[in-house]
N, C-alpha and C positions, 0 to 999 in steps of 0.2 A: 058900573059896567053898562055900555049901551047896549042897543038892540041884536048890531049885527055882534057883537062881540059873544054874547050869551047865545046864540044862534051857532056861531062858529063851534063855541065851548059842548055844545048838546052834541051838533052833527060829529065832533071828534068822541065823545066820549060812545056815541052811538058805535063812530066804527072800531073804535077801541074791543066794546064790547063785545062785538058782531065776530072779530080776527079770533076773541080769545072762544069762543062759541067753537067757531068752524075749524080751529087750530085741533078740535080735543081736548080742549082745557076747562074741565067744569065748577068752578071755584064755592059751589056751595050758597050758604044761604050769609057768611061773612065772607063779601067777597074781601075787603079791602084785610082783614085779617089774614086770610088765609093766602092774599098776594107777600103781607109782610110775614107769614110764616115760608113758606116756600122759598123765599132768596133767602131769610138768614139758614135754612137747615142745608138748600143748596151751595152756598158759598163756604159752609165749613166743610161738607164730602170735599167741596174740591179741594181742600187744603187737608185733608186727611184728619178732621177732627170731628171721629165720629162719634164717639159722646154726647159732648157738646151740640149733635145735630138731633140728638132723641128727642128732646122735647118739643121741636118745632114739627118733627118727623111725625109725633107720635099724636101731636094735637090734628096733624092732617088726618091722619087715618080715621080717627072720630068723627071729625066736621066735617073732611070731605072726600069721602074713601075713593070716589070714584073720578078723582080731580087728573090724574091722570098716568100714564101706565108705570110713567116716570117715576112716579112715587114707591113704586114697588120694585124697579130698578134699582134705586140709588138705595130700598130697602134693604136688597139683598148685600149690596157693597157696605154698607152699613154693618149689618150685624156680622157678615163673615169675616170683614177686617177688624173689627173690636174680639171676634170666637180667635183670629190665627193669633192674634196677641196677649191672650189671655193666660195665664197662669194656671188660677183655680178652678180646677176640674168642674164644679157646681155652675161659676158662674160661664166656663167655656160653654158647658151643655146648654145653658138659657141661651146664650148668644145663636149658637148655634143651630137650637129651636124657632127662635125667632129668625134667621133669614132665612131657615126652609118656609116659615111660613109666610113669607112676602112673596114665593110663589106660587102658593093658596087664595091668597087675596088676589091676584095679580089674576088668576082664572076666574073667582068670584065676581068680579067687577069689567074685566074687558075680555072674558074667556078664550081661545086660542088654547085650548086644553093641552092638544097634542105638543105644539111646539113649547109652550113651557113646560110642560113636563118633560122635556126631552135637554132642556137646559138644566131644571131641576136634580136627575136622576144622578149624575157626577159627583155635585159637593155634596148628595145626601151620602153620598157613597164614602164619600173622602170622610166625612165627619164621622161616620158610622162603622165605619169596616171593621174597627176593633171593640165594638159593643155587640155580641154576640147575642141581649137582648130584642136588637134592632132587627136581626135577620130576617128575619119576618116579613118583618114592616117593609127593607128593602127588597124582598124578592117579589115581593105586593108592588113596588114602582115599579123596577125595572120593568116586570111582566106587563104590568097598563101603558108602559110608557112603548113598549117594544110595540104591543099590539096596538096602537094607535099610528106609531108613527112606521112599521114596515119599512120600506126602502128608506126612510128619509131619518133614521135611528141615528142618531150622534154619533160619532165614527170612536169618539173616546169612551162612549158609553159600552163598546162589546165585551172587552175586557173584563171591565167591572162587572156587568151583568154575569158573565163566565164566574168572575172568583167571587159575586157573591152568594150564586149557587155551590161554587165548591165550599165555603166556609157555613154555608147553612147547615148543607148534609155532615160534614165535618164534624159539628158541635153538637149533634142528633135530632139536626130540622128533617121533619118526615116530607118525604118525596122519594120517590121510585128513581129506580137507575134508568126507568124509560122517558120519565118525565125528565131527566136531566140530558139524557140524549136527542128528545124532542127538541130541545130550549136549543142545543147546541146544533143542530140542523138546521131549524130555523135561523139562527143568526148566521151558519154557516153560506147558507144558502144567499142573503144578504151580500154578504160580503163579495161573495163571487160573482155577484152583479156587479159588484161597483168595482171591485178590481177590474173586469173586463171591460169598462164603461171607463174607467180612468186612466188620465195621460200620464200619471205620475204615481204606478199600484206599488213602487216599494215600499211604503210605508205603512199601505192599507195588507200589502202579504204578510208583514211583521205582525201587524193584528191579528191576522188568521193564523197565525203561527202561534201566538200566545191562547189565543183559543182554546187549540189545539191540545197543547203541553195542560192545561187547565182542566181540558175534558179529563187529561189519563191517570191527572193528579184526583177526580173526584171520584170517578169508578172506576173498577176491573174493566179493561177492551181486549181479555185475551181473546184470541181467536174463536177460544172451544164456545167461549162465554156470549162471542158476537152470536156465534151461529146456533147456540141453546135460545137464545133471547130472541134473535130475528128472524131465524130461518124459516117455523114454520107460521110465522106471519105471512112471510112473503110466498110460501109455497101456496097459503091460503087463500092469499090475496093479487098475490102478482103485481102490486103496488108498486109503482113509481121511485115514491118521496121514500117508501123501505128498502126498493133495490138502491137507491142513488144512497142511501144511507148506508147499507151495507158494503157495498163495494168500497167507498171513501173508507171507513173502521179496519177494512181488512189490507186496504191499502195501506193504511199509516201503519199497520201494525206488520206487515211484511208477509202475508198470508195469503197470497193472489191466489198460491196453488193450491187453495183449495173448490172445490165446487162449487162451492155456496157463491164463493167470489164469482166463476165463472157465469152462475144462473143469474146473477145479480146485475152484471155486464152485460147480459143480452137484450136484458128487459128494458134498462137503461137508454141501450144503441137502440134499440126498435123505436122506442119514444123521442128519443131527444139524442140521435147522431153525433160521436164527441170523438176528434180526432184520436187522441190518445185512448180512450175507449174501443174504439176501433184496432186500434195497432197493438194493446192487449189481447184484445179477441183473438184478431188475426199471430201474434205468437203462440197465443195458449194452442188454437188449431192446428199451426203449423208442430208443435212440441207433439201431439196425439198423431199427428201424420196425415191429416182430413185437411191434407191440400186442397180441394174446392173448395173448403169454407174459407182457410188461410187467404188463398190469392185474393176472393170474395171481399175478406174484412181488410184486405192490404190496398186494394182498387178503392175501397170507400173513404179509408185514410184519406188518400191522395188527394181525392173528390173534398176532402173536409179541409185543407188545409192550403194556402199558395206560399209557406216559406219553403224556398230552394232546401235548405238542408233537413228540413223534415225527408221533404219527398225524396230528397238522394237516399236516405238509410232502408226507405218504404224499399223501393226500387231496389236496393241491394238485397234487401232479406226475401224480393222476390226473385231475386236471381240465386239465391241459396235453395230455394225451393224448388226451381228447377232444375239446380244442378244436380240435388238430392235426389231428383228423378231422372237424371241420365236428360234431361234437356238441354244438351249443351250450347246449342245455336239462341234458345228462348232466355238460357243464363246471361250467355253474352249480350244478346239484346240488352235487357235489362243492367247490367252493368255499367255498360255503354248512355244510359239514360240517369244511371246514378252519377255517371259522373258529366253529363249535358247540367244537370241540376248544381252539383257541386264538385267542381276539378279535384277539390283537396281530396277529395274521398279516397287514399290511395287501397282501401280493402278490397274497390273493386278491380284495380289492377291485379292485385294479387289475384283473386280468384279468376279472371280471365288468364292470368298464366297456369293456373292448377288447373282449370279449364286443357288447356294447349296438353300440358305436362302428362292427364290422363287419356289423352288421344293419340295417343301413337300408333296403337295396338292396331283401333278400328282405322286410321289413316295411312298407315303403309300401304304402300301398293309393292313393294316388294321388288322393283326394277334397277332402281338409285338407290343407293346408302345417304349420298347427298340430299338428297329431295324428301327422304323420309327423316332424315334428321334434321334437317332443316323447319320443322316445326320447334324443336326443343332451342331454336333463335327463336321463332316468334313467342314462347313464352318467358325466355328472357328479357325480350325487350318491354314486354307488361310488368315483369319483377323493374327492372329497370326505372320503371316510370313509378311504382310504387315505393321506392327507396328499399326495398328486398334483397339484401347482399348477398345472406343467404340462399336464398331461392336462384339468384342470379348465378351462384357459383355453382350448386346443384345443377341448371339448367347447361353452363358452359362446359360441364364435364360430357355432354350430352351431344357437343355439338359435333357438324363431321368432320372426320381427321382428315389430315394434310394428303394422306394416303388415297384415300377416301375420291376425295377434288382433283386429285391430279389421274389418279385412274381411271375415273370416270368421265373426264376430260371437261371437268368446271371450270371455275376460278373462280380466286375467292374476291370478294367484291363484288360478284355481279347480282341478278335479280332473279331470285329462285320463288315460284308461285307453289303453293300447297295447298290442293284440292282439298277434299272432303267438304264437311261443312265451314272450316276453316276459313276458308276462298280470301285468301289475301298473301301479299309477294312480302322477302324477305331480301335484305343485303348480306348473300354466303358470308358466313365466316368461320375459319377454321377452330378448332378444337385445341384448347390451349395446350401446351406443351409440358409436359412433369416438369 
């Protein structure tokens, strides 16, 4: 071999070495072994023969545990595809042991605590769920792994974390029904970040859904039970994360109408403004008759929210509030803006015609039969527009008779205006015939 030859042969083996250096690849103190263990344990995973890759596998972990992340990769693929094929119960368990523990080494040597454990917390779970010795051990993961990783929790991981609190307490693992509603807040609360952060939450409210069914499967959520357990917490404390707790429990459980719910709702909206939050308030108020707090929490809806058909129902239920109060000009308004937001809304035609229907009395003038009947058309033609056949034929019995228009020298067809608060024209029309 000449000069430049054996020159060439150095500077390549140089940058050979130099790639596998800055690559992440640290082969130890045999390197040329530990090259020809690596491809034969690699090239059998890839062909699915994972036996046959222990031994190569197993010599790296001794000589060079730190060679690289990959090794505790294809570890884990390794022992959990030899555990899902295995037969005998003894040797599943070893399998099994072994590739949770390649994500042990795998922290040991290139740590990234949080995110492998966050990949970890699943198959221990899968492996584990029906060894009710393990519970333990996995409510110990999930919990470090929960608390590490916060918003960034494996989305497959809630679940499990949920049932395998429920199966803990289940089999007589000691923990309180607070700590299990803690656990389920916390994850709760997660979730409904990323549902609201996500372009695609049906899949992430499925998860909150199972959650959910999991908390009522672990403990009592009767009402009486929320409000012995929480209530004088939150009287004490006035807390946040206990009102937001509360109110959610008594919502699933159907139990708004109680107080607790109600103090719960306030505390909540004072902190953290929540449209539906608001449009509770504002019914439960308007239900007690403390119409300024009602309109109050119905204006702040509005403020929280820009879907059209939100705001059409806001806007109706504040025109029920004034109709409630003889506001019949402030009802109509608001009817009229329920349906600016959404046409379909036909409930508030209907009530602008029950509007019309109960004004007669204060809107005769008592000159015309015409002209004072002639309101009972204008709330026809809001039954009309609401599909109301009913209301419409009630209203037509109402209209002025044939009798009526010609003695008073009308006609029917023309353009009849009705004062009062009313202030809009009608096209006469007679009063149908038996």
């Amino acid at each position: 071999m000449n000069k430049l030859t054996i020159k060439t042969f150095l500077l390549l083996s140089f940058v050979s070495t130099n790639i596998f250096s800055q690559s992440g690849w640290n082969w130890g103190e045999q390197i040329d072994v530990a090259k020809e263990k690596n491809a034969i344990y690699t090239d059998l995973v890839k062909v699915g023969k994972y036996k046959g890759a222990i031994e190569a596998h197993t010599w790296l972990i001794e000589n060079a545990p730190d060679l690289n992340e990959s090794l505790y990769q294809n570890g884990t693929k390794i022992y959990s595809g030899l555990a899902n094929k295995e037969t005998d119960k003894v040797q599943k368990a070893t399998y099994q042991a072994k590739a949770l523990e390649m994500y042990d080494l795998r922290i040991k040597y290139f740590g990234n605590e949080a995110s492998v454990l966050n990949r970890k917390a699943f198959p221990a779970y899968k492996f584990y769920k029906g060894d009710k010795s393990k519970y333990n051990e996995l409510l110990g993961l999930f919990e470090k792994t929960f608390t590490l990783n916060g918003a960034d929790f494996s989305t497959n991981n809630f679940v499990a974390y949920m049932d395998v609190v429920r199966r803990f307490k289940a089999t007589g693992g000691v923990i309180s029904d607070e700590k299990v509603l803690d656990i389920y807040t916390n994850l709760s609360d997660v979730l409904d970040d990323k549902i609201a952060s996500s372009n695609k939450p049906a899949s992430l409210q499925k998860v909150a859904e199972n959650i959910d069914k999991l908390l009522t499967l672990t403990i009592d959520l009767s009402c009486d039970y929320v409000e012995s357990l929480l209530g004088p917490k939150l009287a004490e404390t006035g807390d946040l994360k206990i009102a937001s707790k509360i109110f959610k429990l008594m919502l699933q459980n159907k139990c708004t109408d109680r107080i607790l719910a109600f103090e719960a709702a306030k505390i909540v909206n004072q902190n953290s403004p929540d449209y539906a939050i608001s449009k509770f308030l504002a019914s439960r108020a308007s239900k007690e008759n403390d119409r300024k707090s009602a309109i109050q929490y119905y204006n702040q809806a509005i403020s929280l929210t820009k879907d059209a058909t939100k705001n059409a129902e806001i806007y109706l239920s504040l025109a029920k509030i004034d109709y409630k109060a003889g506001l019949k000009s402030n009802a109509r308004s608001n009817c009229r803006k329920a349906l600016a937001a959404d046409p379909s809304i036909s409930e508030a035609h209907v009530l602008i015609g029950n509007l019309y229907l109960s004004s007669f009395e204060e809107c005769k003038q008592g000159e015309y039969k015409t002209v004072d009947y002639s309101i009972f058309i204008a709330a026809h033609n809001a039954f009309k527009k609401a599909g109301d056949y009913q209301n419409m034929k009630k209203s037509e019995s109402l209209f002025p008779s044939i009798t009526d228009i010609f003695t008073e020298e009308y006609t029917e067809g023309q353009s009849i205006k009705i004062d009062c608060w009313i202030n809009e024209s009608v096209i006469l029309q007679k009063r149908p015939e038996n």
